[in-house]
Phi, psi and omega in degrees: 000344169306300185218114199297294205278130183321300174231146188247165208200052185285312179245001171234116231257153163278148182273137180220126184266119160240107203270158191310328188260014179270144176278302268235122176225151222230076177300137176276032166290109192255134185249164174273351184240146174261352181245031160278137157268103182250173163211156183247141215228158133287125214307280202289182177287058154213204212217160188227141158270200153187160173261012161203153170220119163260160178239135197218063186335333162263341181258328203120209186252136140238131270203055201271108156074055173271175165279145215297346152315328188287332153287038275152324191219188168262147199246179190190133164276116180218122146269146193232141199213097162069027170085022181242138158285182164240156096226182191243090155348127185218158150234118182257132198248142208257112172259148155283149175264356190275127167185152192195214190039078203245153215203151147236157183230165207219140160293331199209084166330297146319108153248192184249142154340116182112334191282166185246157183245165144205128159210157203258095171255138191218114135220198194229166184201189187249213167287155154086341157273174185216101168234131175276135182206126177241146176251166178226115193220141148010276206227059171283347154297356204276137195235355137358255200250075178283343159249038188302326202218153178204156201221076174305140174243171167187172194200132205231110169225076166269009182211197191255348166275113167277150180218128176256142181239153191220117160247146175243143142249112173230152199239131190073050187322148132236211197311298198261024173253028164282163140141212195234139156249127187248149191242121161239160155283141195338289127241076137274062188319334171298330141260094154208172166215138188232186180211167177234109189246144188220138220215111160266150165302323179173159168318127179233158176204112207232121182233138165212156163309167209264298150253306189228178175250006185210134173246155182226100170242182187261146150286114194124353178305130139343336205175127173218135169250160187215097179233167172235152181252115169285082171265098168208166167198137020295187211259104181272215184235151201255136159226142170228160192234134158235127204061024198112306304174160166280128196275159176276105154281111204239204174285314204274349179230127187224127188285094155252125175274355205240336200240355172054060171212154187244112168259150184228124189250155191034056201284114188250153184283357186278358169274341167316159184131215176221137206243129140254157177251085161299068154303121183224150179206083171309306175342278183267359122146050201265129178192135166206150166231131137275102201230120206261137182233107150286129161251142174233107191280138230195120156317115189313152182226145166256115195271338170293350155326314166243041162220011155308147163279158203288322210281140192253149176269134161257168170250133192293239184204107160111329213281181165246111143217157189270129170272121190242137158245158186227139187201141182230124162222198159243116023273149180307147163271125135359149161227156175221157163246186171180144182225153193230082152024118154264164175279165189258344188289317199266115178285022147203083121075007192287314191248146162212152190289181210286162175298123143271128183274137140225138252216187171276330206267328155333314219286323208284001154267175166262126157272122137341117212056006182262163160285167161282087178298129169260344169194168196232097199245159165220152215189094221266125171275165162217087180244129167064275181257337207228147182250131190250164177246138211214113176239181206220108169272143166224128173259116207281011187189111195247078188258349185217155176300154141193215158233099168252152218243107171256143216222081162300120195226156164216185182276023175244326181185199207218147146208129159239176171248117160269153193247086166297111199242125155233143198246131163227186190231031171234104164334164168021039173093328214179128191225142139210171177298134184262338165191114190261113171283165166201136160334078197309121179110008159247172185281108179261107171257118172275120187245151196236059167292157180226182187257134169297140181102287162316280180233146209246339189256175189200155182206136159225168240210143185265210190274351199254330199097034218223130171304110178283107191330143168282341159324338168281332199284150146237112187259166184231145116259144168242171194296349221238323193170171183219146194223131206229086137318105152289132160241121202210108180267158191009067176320149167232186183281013150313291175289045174225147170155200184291086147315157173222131182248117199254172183190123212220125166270147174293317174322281184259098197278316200274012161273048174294119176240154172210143178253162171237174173188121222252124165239156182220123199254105182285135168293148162288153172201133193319162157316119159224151178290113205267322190218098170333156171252161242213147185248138172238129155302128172197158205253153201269154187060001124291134207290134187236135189237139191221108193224103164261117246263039192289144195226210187117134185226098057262156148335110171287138158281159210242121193212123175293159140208171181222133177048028169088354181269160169307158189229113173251160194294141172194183218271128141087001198219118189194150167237163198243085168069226190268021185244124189269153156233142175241125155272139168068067167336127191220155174303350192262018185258011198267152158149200183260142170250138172222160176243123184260149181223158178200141187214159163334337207239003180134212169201154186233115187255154152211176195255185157215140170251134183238126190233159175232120159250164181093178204225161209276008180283319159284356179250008140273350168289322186295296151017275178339295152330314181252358147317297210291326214275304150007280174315302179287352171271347162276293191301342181290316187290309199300322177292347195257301180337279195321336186281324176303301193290331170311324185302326211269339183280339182305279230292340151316351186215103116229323181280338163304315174324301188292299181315000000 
């Protein structure tokens, strides 16, 4: 009966480890007898449940799914043998298995000889856990250098996560603690982490561009990175320059030092230029640049794009005008021009023919369908910093509608402007009469034009404000322009005040031009004499002016007689508006003049008595006269001609003589 328990466990209790997902749990009281009575009991006074508990004299109780009391206490095996009690002591301690994240941090991946490294593997686990972590290194073996190194452990459960720690330290590395270290739970590959640590002879500083040394971008990126690849060590400090100068650090220049790179937001052209990367390591006596060359190219801009008007220009018919474009970019831009037709079927311009380009070499032909151009110049500004390009089309003769299209182009991009040319034959957009008279009881046409392209409708409005029907109306188009009659029969003084003629595009309703035009209506009134005519004397071969003087609404006309006969236009016999003229007065030009002047409403005469003095025999000598002096001024000229050319022949054989 000394001894019931295979092995007893009276004053230091044995540990039975239980990890958390085990159901199943096995206190080891095992007897020397199978007809020993044991029981299992907890050390205090209280009770556990389970859900099956068996007894096995060789193994012990086993124990299924007990309850959390059963942890709680120290448990005691107690047999009673010839009245002695026994017992055997057990504690079972509940562990977790759960662990993971095991991580190692490091001061320094890189050292120098001589330097110290350390590093700290962390994992983790919950209550009740336990990990053990051990590394596998180079020279953790080592019978050298046995102190080389030292390795503290620790389990930090200040939280509901435990984390356990293992640090290594080794002091003054060389050559041969480069390489890879690994951290486990005791030889568990399955939890594990590892590192590569790399140990230099000494210090270096090695800089090269990163893909190129020269950057070429547009203006407007958002974002340019500009870096250089640094190998060096230890890991040195950055500076950067731009042309020289110290760069600003702003919104727009933003530094990473750690990665030796320059970032540039919204890069605009005044960032062109050259950036170094000033590397230093003062320690060890480390110094290197690098200098990166930004280009910064820009698109072309036409700058009259933003100050054209919404509002379209015609152009007069026949006139010369120059079309200018102005345009800045990086590389300086080009200009190409190109024109485009309008159909004559289409009132705006909508549809059109095929792009015609046109070159200096273009000019030297006829295009089909174009104005005639007379030259294409370009011409380079220069204002303040920036250079602009000026290129100038000029057309001498401006006969057909279009579009022309001036095209700044470089190797980043393209802008063009279209120059809407409309050719009309109405000065200033829109033309009408500002005051038309007119006769009462005849048809009075008021006419209206507007410029083609520009505006496609036409109206016209009475004195009252009131729309005039179109029936009233007569309208025209020309490839030039379109026109809108009012026609208002056998006017009275009813019909007279201000119209208004209105010309409008159906596109653009609120691009309204409007003319006005004053009409004014005269009563008739009979033919009257404002002034008689007078009887004249005149000396033969003089001039006779007979001018009658007459008033009347409608205009009356005016009809010669002489002696009751009609007076007709012949030689030397012509009128002048309401005035007859005779030249060179003769006798049979002697008689009564009478002037009729007649209109609807009647007629008015008035007389002249016309005397010729003197006789037609002196006025044929005079005749005579100036036949012979005529004649004799011919024959002078003919005599002197002969004499010149005899001269010019002496002198021809005189110089033939001399050769």
């Amino acid at each position: 009966d000394n001894q019931t328990f295979v092995q007893a466990y009276d004053n230091i209790p044995l540990v039975i480890t239980v990890f958390t997902d085990t159901e199943e749990i096995l206190v080891p009281c095992r007897v020397t007898s199978p007809d020993v009575d044991v029981k299992l009991q907890l050390l205090h006074p209280a009770t556990f449940t389970y859900a099956s508990q068996n007894w096995d004299p060789r193994k012990g109780f086993t124990v299924m799914r007990p309850s959390y009391q059963f942890y709680s206490s120290m448990l005691q095996c107690i047999a009673e043998v010839n009245g002695k009690i026994h017992r055997s002591l057990y504690l079972p301690q509940r562990l977790e298995i759960k662990r993971g994240n095991i991580s190692i941090r490091y001061n320094q991946k890189r050292l120098l000889m001589g330097d110290t490294l350390f590093l700290q593997c962390v994992a983790e686990t919950t209550f009740n856990g336990r990990i053990k972590l051990d590394w596998v290194f180079n020279r953790q073996d080592s019978k050298t250098t046995p102190r080389c190194c030292e390795v503290k452990r620790n389990l930090y459960q200040g939280s509901p996560v435990y984390k356990s720690y293992s640090n290594l330290t080794i002091w003054n590395i060389t050559m041969e603690d480069k390489g890879l270290y690994i951290c486990q739970e005791n030889n568990n590959t399955a939890l594990q982490a590892n590192i590569t640590i790399t140990v230099y002879k000494k210090s270096f500083l090695n800089v090269r561009c990163k893909r190129r040394c020269i950057y070429e971008v547009t203006a407007g990126q958002r974002m340019l990175k500009i870096g250089v690849r640094v190998d060096a060590f230890p890991r040195p400090n950055v500076t950067w320059f731009k042309d020289g100068k110290p760069l600003p650090v702003n919104h727009t220049f933003q530094l990473d030092t750690l990665n030796y790179r320059l970032k540039i937001l919204e890069v605009n052209v005044k960032y062109a230029g050259n950036y170094t990367f000033a590397l230093s390591n003062t320690k060890h006596g480390l110094y290197k640049n690098i200098t990166v060359q930004l280009i910064v190219n820009e698109k072309p801009k036409i700058y009259e794009k933003d100050t054209d008007l919404k509002t379209n220009n015609a152009v007069f018919l026949g006139s010369e005008n120059t079309l200018r474009c102005t345009a800045s970019g990086l590389p300086s831009p080009s200009f190409m021009w190109a024109w485009e037709p309008c159909s004559q079927t289409d009132e705006f311009c909508r549809e059109r023919g095929k792009r015609i380009y046109l070159s200096k070499e273009t000019l030297k032909s006829d295009l089909p369908l174009s104005n005639r151009i007379l030259s294409i110049e370009e011409m380079v500004l220069t204002h303040g910093e920036k250079t602009k390009t000026l290129s100038s089309l000029t057309i001498l003769t401006s006969n057909i509608s279009g579009i022309y299209y001036c095209i700044a182009v470089n190797k980043v991009g393209i802008d063009e402007r279209s120059i809407q040319f409309f050719v009309s034959d109405v000065a200033d957009f829109m033309e009408a009469e500002p005051l038309v008279s007119m006769i009462e009881g005849y048809d009075a046409r008021l006419q209206c034009k507007a410029a083609k392209y520009i505006y496609n409708q036409l109206a016209w409005f009475s004195p009252l404000g009131e729309k005039i029907p179109v029936i009233d109306t007569e309208s025209f188009r020309s490839n030039y322009s379109i026109s809108l009659t009012l026609v208002i029969k056998n006017v009275t003084q009813q019909d007279k005040g201000q119209y208004k003629c209105k010309a409008w595009a159906q596109k653009n309703i609120t691009n309204m031009m409007q003319l006005n035009t004053q009409l004014f209506i005269r009563e008739r009134v009979a033919p009257f004499i404002i002034e008689n005519l007078t009887n004249i004397e005149v000396n033969h071969s003089g001039k006779i002016l007979l001018d009658c003087k007459v008033g009347g609404i409608p205009c009356p006309q005016i009809h010669w007689l002489k002696n009751g006969i009609p007076v007709l236009p012949a030689s030397g016999i012509f009128f002048e508006n309401n005035t007859l003229i005779i030249e060179r007065a003769k006798k049979e030009d002697e008689g009564l003049y009478l002037c009729k002047a007649t209109n609807e409403l009647g007629e008015v005469h008035t007389t002249a008595l016309i005397t010729v003095e003197g006789s037609d025999e002196k006025s044929n000598i005079e005749i005579i006269i100036l036949v012979c002096t005529g004649l004799t001024a011919t024959l002078f000229w003919l005599l002197l001609t002969l004499i010149i050319r005899k001269l010019r022949k002496v002198r021809k054989i005189i110089y033939l003589e001399a050769l």
